[in-house]
C-alpha positions in Angstrom: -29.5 -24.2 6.4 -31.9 -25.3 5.0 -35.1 -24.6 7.2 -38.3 -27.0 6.5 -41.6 -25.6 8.5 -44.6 -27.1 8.3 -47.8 -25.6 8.4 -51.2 -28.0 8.6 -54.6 -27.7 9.5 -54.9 -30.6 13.1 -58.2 -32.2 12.0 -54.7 -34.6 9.5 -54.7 -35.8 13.5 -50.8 -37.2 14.4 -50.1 -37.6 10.9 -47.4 -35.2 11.7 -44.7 -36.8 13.9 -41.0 -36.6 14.6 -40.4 -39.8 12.8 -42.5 -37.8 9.9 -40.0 -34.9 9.8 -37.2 -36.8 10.0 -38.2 -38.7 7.0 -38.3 -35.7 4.7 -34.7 -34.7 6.2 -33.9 -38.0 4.1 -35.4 -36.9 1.1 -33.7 -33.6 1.3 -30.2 -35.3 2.0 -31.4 -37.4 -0.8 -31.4 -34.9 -3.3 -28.1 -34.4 -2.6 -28.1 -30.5 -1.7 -28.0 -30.6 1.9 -25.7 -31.8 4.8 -28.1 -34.0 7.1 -26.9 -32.0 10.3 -27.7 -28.4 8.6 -31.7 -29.4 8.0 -33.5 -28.1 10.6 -37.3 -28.9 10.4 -40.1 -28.2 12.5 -44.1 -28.4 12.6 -47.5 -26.2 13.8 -50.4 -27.7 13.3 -53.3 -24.8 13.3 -56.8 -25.2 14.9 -58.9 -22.7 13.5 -58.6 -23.1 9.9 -61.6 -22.5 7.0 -60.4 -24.4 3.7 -63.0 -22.5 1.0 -66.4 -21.9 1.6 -67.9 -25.6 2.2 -68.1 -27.6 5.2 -66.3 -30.7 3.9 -64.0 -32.4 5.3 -60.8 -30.8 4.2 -57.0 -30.3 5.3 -53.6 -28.6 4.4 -50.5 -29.2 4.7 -48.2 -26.6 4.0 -44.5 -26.8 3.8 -42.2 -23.6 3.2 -38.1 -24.7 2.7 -35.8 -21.3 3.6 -32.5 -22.1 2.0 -29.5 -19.9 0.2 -29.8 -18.4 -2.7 -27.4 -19.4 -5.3 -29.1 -23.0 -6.9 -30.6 -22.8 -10.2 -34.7 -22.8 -11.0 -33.5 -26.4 -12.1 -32.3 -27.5 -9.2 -35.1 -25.9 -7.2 -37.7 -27.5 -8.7 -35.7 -30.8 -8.0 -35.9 -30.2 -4.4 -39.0 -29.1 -4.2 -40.7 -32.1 -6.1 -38.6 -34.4 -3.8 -40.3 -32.8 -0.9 -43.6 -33.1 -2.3 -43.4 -36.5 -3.4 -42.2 -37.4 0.6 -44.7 -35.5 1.9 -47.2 -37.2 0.1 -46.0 -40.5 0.5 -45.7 -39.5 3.9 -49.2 -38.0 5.4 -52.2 -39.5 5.4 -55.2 -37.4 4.4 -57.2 -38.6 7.3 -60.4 -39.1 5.5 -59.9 -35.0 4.5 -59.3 -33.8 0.8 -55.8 -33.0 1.4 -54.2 -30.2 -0.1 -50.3 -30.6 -0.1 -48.1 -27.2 -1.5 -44.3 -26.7 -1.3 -43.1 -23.2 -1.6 -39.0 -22.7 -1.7 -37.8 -19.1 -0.3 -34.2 -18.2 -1.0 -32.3 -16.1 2.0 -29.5 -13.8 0.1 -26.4 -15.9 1.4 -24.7 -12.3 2.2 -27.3 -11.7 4.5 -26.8 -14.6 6.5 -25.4 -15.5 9.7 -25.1 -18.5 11.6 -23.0 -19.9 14.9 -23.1 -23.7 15.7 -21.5 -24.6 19.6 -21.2 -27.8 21.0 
């Protein structure tokens, strides 16, 4: 734990890019919350998208972080403005109005299970 996806709209082109994700696992190990090798992140990029009702150039980039409950609205808000600021910093808005969100989702810890093998 925790779980980074991102969700974007592909007209933000290879904006989105291993070196990309690996760069916000930094700023989450950054915030000082996370063990580097328990972040696992991933990407979609989505094709058919309609951003409102004009045809302007616009894009999204979504990112939902799953993690376990049990850290304070404080703290979450921390992390999630971390994130935000990185993904910022880190996308380009490809000539597109760019709309960036983070959403934190909490997984009740009891309900959790997870194996790790070598």
């Amino acid at each position: 734990m925790p779980h980074l996806t991102l969700e974007y709209s592909d007209n933000l082109g290879t904006a989105i890019s291993p070196a990309v994700l690996r760069g916000l696992n930094h700023a989450l190990v950054g915030t000082g919350h996370f063990d580097e090798a328990d972040i696992k992140t991933r990407a979609l990029a989505f094709d058919c998208v309609a951003i409102g009702t004009d045809n302007a150039p616009r894009a999204f980039l979504a990112a939902t972080l799953s993690l376990l409950s049990g850290r304070s609205l404080q703290v979450r808000q921390e992390i999630a403005q971390a994130l935000l600021t990185a993904l910022e910093a880190a996308v380009p808005a490809n000539g597109n109005a760019l709309q960036t969100s983070v959403q934190l989702v909490e997984i009740e810890r009891d309900s959790y299970a997870k194996s790790h093998r070598a």
